[in-house]
N, C-alpha and C positions, 0 to 999 in steps of 0.2 A: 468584506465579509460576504457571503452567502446572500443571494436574492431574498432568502427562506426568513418570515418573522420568527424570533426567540421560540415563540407559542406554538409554532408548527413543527419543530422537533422534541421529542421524549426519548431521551438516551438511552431508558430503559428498553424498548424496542430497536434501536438498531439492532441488526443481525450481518453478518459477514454477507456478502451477496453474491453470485458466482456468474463465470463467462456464460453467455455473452450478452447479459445485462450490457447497456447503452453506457451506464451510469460510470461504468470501467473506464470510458473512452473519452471522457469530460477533460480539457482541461483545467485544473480549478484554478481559482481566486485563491489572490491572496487574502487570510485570515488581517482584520482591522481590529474585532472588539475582543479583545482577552478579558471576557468575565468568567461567572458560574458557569455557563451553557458551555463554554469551551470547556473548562476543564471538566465538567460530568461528561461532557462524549469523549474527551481523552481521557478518563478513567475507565469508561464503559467500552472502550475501544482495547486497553491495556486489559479487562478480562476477556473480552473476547480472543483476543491474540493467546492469552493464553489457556483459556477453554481449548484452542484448536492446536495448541502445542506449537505456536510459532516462535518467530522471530522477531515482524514485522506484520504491523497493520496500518494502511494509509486510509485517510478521508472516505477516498472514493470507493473501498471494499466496502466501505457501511451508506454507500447511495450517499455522501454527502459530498459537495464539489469546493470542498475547503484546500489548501495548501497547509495541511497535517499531518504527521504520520508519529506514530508510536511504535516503540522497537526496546528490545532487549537483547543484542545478541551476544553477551554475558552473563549468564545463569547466575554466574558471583555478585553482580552489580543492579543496582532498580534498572527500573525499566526508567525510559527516558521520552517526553513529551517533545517534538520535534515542529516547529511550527514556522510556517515560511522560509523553510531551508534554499539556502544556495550552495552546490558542491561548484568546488575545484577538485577536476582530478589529476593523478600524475600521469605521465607520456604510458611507465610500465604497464602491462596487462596483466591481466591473468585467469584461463578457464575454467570455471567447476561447474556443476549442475548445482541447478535451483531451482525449486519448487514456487506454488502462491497458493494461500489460502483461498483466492477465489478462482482457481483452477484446478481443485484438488484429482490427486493421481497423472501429474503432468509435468516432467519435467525436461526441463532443458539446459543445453548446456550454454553458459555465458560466456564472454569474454567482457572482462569490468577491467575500469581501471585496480590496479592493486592498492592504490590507497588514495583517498582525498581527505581534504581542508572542507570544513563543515562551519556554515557559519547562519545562523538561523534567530529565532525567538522563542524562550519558555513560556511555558504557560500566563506568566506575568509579564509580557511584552519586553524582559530582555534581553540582549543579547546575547548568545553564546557562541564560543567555536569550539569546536575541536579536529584532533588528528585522528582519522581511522585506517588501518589498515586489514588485512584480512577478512572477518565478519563483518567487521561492520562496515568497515567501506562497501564492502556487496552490497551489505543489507540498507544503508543509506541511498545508494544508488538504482537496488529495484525500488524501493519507495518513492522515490523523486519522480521514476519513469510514470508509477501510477498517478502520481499529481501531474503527470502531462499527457495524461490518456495512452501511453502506452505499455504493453501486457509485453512478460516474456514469449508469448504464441509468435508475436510479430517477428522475431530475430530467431525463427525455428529453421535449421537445415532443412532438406528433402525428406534425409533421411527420419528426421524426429517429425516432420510433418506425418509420413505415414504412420512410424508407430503409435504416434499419439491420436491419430484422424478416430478409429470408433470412439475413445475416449471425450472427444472434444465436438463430436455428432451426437452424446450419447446428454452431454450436457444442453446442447443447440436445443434436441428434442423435449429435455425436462423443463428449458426454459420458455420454448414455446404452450406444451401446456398447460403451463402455470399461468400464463398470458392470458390464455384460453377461458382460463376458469373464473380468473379476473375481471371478463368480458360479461 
């Protein structure tokens, strides 16, 4: 678990956090204590995701360096509490563009495997697996990336580099004066 004592997180204040925050670039620890604290940030993580109309929110969007992620990407089905996921994926690919909550107005296009073998822990320390393809094999797989400090910016062609560049200088900017004010 987390260097962080119990006492030094309040769920209520995580906030989604955006590039190019450090804290994106973390790879995190494996989650060890499944008590309250884990599940109120994976609840308080699950509103957040969907205050922002996602899909998909891991650990490290809300500054925390855990091996988490929460996702729904079946509107029909709850959301699902995702904790120290291991993927297998198949050989097949497949492209689409994909966005991130903490890169908003930014997307790119992926090539993911088109479906993996999910094999992880609930909220209660046990095990689960399942098959995803389509949604949610993406969506388990940009999650994963974030629990190993990598952002979709990093797998950007030429081409999406430059149309994204003011976007992604426009955030550099806001993040440094935030910094600033902090100081």
């Amino acid at each position: 678990m987390p260097r962080m004592k119990p006492g030094q997180i309040d769920p209520a204040k995580l906030r989604i956090i955006l590039y190019p925050d450090p804290r994106l670039r973390v790879r995190c620890r494996p989650v060890e204590r499944f008590d309250e604290l884990l599940a109120a940030v994976a609840a308080r993580m699950i509103d957040l995701m969907h205050a922002a109309e996602g899909v998909g929110l891991a650990a490290p969007q809300v500054g925390l360096p855990w091996r988490l992620f929460v996702c729904q990407p079946d509107k029909e089905r709850p959301p699902s509490v995702i904790v120290n996921p291991v993927l297998e994926h198949s050989a097949a690919t497949i492209a689409s563009p994909e966005g991130c909550l903490s890169i908003p107005e930014v997307t790119v296009e992926m090539i993911r495997a088109a479906r993996c073998e999910l094999t992880a822990r609930d909220l209660n320390g046990r095990e689960i697996r399942s098959s995803g393809d389509a949604l949610a094999a993406r969506v388990w797989q940009h999650e994963t990336d974030h629990l190993n400090g990598r952002l979709i910016i990093d797998r950007m062609s030429e081409t999406e580099k430059i149309a994204n560049r003011k976007k992604l200088r426009e955030l550099e900017q806001k993040f440094e004066r935030a910094k600033k004010k902090r100081v």
